[in-house]
ROVOGU-966072 format. One record per residue (C-alpha): x, y, z; residue in one letter. Coordinates in steps of 0.02 Angstrom, whole numbers, padded with zeros to 5 digits, always signed. Each point is the difference from the previous one (the first is absolute). Example, Ala and Ser with C-alpha at 12.3 -4.5 7.8 and 13.67 -1.06 7.14 Angstrom:
# ROVOGU-966072
+00615-00225+00390a;+00069+00172-00033s;
END
This chain:
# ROVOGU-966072
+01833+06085+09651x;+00198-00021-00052x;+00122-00075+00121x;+00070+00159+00072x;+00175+00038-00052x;+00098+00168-00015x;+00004+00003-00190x;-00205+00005-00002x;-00030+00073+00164x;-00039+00183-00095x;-00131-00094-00108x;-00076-00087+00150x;-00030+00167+00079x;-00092+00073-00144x;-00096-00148-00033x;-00050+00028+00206x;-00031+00181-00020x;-00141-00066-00141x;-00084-00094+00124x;-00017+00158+00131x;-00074+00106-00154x;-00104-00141-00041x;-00062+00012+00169x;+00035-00176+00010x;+00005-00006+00197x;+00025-00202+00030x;+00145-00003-00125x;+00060+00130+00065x;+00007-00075+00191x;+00058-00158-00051x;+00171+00069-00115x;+00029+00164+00120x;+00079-00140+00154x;+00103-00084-00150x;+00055+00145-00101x;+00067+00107+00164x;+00097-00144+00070x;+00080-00043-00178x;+00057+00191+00029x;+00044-00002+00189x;+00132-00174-00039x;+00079+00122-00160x;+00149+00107+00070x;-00028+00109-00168x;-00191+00049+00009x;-00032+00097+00156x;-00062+00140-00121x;-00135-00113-00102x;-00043-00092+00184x;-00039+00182+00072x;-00085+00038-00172x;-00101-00160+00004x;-00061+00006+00182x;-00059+00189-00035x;-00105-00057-00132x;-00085-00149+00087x;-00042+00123+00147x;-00066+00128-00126x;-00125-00158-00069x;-00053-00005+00179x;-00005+00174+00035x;+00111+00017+00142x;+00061+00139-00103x;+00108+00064+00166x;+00085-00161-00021x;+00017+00012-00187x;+00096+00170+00035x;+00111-00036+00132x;+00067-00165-00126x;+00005+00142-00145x;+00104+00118+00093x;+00125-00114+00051x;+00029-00079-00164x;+00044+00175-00056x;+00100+00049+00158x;+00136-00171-00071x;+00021+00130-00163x;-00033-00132-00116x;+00146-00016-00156x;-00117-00036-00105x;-00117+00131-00075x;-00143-00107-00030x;-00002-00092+00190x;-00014+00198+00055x;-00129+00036-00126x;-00133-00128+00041x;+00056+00045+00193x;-00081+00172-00059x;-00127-00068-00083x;-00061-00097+00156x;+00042+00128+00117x;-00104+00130-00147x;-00155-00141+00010x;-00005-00007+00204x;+00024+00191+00010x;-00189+00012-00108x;-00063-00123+00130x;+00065+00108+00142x;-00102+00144-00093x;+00187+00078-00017x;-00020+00043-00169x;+00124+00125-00027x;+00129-00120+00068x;-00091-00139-00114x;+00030+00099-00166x;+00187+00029+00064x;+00034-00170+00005x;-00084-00069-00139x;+00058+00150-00115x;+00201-00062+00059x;-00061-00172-00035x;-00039+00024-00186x;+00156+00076-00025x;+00118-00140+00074x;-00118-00164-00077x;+00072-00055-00138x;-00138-00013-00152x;+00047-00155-00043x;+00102-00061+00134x;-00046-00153+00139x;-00132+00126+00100x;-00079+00081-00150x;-00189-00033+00055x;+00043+00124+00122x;+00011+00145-00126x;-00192-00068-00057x;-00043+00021+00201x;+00072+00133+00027x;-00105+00106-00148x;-00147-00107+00064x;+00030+00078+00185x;+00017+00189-00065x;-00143-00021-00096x;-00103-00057+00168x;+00076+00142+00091x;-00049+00132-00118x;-00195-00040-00002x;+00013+00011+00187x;+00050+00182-00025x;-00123+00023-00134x;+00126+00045-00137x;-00079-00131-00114x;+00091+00027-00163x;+00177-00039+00077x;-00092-00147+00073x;-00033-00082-00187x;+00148+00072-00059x;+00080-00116+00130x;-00119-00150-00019x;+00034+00015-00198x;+00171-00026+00033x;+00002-00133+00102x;-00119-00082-00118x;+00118+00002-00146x;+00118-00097+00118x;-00126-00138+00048x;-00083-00023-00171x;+00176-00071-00048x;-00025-00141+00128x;-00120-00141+00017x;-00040+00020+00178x;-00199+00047+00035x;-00004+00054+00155x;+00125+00150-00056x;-00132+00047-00129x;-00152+00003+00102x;+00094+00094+00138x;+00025+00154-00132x;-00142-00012-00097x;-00113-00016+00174x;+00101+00197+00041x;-00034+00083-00154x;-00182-00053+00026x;-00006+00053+00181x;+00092+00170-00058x;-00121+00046-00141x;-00135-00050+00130x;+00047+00156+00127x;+00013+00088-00175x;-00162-00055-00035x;+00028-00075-00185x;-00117-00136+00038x;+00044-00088-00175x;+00154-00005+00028x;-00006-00028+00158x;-00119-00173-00043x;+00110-00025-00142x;+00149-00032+00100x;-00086-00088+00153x;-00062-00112-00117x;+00164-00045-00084x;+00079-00030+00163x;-00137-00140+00056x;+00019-00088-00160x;+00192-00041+00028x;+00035-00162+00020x;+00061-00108+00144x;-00051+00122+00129x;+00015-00069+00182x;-00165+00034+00091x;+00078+00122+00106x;+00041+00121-00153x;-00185-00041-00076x;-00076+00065+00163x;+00103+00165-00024x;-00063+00003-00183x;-00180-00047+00026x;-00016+00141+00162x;+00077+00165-00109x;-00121-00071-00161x;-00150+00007+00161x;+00060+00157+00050x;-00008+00078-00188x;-00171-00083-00012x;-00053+00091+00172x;+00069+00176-00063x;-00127-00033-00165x;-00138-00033+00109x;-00009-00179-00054x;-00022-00093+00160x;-00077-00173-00061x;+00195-00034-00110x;+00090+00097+00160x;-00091-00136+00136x;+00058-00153-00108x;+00181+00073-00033x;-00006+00015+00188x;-00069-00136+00078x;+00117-00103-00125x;+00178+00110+00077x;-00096-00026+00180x;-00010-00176-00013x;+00169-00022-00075x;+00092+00106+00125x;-00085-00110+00142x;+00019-00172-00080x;+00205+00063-00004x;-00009+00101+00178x;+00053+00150-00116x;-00068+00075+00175x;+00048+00185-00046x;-00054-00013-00174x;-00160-00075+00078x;-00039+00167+00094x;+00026+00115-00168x;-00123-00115-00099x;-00126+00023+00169x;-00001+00170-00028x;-00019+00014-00181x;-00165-00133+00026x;-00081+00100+00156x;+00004+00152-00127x;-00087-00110-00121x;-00122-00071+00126x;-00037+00169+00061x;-00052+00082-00177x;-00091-00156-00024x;-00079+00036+00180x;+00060-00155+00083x;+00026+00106+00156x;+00045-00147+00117x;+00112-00108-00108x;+00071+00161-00024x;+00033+00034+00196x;+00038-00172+00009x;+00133+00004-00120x;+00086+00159+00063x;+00009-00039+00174x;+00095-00165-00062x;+00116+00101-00098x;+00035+00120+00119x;+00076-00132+00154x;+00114-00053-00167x;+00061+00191-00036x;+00018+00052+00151x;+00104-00171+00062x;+00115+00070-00164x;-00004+00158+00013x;-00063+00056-00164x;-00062+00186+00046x;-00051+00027-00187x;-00106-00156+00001x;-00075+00060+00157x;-00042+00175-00048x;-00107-00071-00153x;-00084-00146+00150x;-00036+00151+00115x;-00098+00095-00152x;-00090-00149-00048x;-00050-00049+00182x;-00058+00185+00003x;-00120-00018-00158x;-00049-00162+00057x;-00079+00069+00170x;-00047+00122-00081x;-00111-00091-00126x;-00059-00109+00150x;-00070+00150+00097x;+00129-00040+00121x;+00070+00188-00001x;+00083+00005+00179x;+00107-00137-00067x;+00015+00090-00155x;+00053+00162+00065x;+00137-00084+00109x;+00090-00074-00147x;-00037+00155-00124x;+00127+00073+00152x;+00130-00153+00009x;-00005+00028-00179x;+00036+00173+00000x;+00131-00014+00114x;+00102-00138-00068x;-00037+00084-00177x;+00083+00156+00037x;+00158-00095+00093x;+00020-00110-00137x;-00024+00139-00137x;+00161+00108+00113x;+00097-00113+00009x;-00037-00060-00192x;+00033+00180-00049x;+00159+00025+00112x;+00070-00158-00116x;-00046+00073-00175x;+00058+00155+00029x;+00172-00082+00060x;-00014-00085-00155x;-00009+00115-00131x;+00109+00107+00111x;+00118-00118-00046x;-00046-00014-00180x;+00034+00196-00047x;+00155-00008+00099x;+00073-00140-00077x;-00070+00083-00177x;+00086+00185+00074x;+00179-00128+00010x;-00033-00049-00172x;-00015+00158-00064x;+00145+00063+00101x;+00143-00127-00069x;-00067-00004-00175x;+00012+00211+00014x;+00183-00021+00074x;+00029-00127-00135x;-00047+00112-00153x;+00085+00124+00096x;+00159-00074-00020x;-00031-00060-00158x;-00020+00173-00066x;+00145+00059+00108x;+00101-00141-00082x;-00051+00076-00176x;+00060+00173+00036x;+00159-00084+00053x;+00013-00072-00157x;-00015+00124-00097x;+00107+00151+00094x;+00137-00123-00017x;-00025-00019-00166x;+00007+00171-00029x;+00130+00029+00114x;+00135-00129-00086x;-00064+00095-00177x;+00045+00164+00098x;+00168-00079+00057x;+00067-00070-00173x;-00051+00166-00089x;+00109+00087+00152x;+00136-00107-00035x;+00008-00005-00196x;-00005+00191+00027x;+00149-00005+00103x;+00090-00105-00119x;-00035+00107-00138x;+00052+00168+00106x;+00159-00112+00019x;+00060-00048-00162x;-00044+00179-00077x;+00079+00102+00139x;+00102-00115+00149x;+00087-00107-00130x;+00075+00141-00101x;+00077+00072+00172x;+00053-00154+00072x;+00088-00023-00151x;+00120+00121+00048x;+00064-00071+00123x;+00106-00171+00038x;-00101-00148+00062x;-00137+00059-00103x;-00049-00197-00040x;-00027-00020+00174x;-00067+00170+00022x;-00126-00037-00127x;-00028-00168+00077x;-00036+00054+00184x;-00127+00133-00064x;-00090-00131-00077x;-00023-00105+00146x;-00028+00140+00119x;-00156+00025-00130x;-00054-00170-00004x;+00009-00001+00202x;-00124+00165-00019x;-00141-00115-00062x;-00066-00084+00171x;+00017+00163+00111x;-00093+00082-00161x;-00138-00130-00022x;-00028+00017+00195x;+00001+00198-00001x;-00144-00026-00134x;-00106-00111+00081x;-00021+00103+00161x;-00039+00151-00112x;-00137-00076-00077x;-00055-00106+00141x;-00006+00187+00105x;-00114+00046-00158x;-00113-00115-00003x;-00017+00008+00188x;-00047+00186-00028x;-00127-00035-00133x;-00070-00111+00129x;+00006+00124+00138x;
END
């Protein structure tokens, strides 16, 4: 770590953000105390101290937290576009936490468009793609997922950092998993667990998804070793949330393998960790598994009285999940409906701007024929009267000008009668 100083304090921050995606949790509680009171002594940074403590309470997942810190950075109005755009971005990341995904593609959509590509915060474009990507398989639009994770991979294949790398290539494989493209699905799994310099905490994460593609294939001898491996991991680094998802993903292991009590065992551990978190997804697939367990035990009073916690909590969850999607793509067509609107108003005027164009060209061609007629009618036939007279110079003189003054009103005159002509086409 740098001595802390207001010409690197930008690259401190993203070399901190790299140790929250690298999961890197005792890093990340030993430079959080330093790095916020750096930013609490600077007069200058109350926008990248807000920005700062959102993200370390995002890591912990006091998302609540995370969003009240987010708000207020954005309620100062930062100057600067890029301080508001990674305040969107984090605000965009908690808001998927939250399960406010409508409110999460907002943000993160505002964020893309203010972070500069290659300016001081530009991981946060490759995050950003990476977070869309995420939010997209959870609403089963798959292709807009990899669309996503493909872009955020171009960004991150330009750097040397690993754990950026696995966390993409780890996506796609999870996405093509719920597509079920097993090989490419394995493929990518694979290529994310042989990054180098992985902390454990990010192998765990690797070695559970490869498990859970190996359970999905029916090959539970590789999906017990993949998870026993992410169990013990998780534990040895009191990853104690992480420790309940690789619980579950071994009880369904140990239960097509007929392991009925290391099973039970198992799931009742797990479920005293979801429920002290929360984690109502985690919980639905704990509930369904206890079920089957019972179940396969002969134990079907048991059975029957999680088949109905299941049931319940499924068809809450899948609401509520519903409610948010729709919101979402809600959101989607009518931000797609505004598009369409101002680029339709744009050619619009463009065309409008066209016509213009051209009735006043053909209005001044109108006018100068007018007035070369007039001077013609006047030397053939106002001259030779004028001529006469006395004065005639000046005669002559002031009918020419009077002429030439005839030219604007003309041009005018000609333009409203073909503007009132093409408006009648048009009618």
């Amino acid at each position: 770590m740098n001595t802390l100083n207001k010409l690197n304090i930008k690259k401190e921050i993203v070399n901190y953000l790299g140790m929250i995606n690298a999961r890197n949790h005792t890093e990340v509680d030993r430079y959080a105390p330093i790095l916020i009171d750096f930013l609490e002594q600077s007069d200058d940074c109350k926008e990248l101290l807000l920005f700062v403590k959102g993200m370390t309470n995002h890591s912990r997942t006091q998302f609540n937290e995370a969003k009240y810190f987010f708000e207020q950075g954005l309620a100062l109005k930062p100057q600067n576009d890029e301080l508001t755009g990674i305040l969107h971005m984090g605000l965009g990341f908690t808001q998927r936490s939250l399960g406010n995904l409508d409110e999460a593609v907002s943000n993160i959509f505002i964020a893309t468009e203010l972070i500069a590509p290659e300016g001081d915060f530009k991981f946060g474009m490759e995050n950003c793609y990476h977070q869309l990507g995420e939010i997209h398989v959870t609403i089963d639009e798959y292709e807009k997922a990899i669309g996503y994770f493909n872009k955020a991979l171009q960004i991150a294949e330009k750097k040397s950092e690993g754990n950026r790398k696995f966390r993409i290539h780890n996506s796609l494989g999870v996405c093509y998993l719920h597509m079920k493209e097993y090989d490419k699905s394995k493929e990518h799994l694979t290529i994310a667990l042989d990054v180098e310099n992985l902390t454990p905490a990010i192998i765990s994460k690797g070695k559970h998804d490869l498990g859970t593609l190996h359970i999905e294939l029916k090959e539970y001898t590789e999906a017990e070793k993949l998870l026993v491996d992410s169990l013990n991991i998780r534990r040895e680094h009191t990853l104690e949330d992480a420790s309940s998802t690789s619980m579950v993903a071994l009880a369904e292991v140990y239960i097509e393998q007929k392991r009925i009590p290391e099973a039970i065992e198992l799931l009742i551990e797990s479920k005293l960790i979801i429920e002290k978190y929360n984690t109502k997804w985690k919980n639905i697939k704990v509930l369904l598994l206890l079920a089957r367990a019972y179940a396969a035990n002969n134990q079907f009073e048991q059975s029957n009285a999680y088949y109905e916690q299941y049931n319940t909590l499924q068809n809450e969850v899948k609401t509520e999940q519903e409610r948010k999607i729709f919101k979402l793509l809600n959101e989607q067509i009518e931000k797609q409906k505004q598009v369409i609107s101002d680029k339709h108003n744009q050619l619009i005027e463009t065309f409008a701007e066209i016509k213009r164009l051209k009735i006043n060209r053909k209005a001044v061609f109108f006018s100068w024929i007018t007035v070369i007629v007039l001077v013609i009618i006047s030397e053939i036939f106002i001259d030779p009267f004028i001529d006469q007279h006395a004065y005639n110079t000046l005669w002559s003189l002031l009918v020419k000008v009077f002429i030439a003054l005839l030219f604007k009103p003309l041009d005018g005159m000609y333009e409203n009668i073909l503007w009132n002509k093409t408006i009648n086409k048009v009618d």
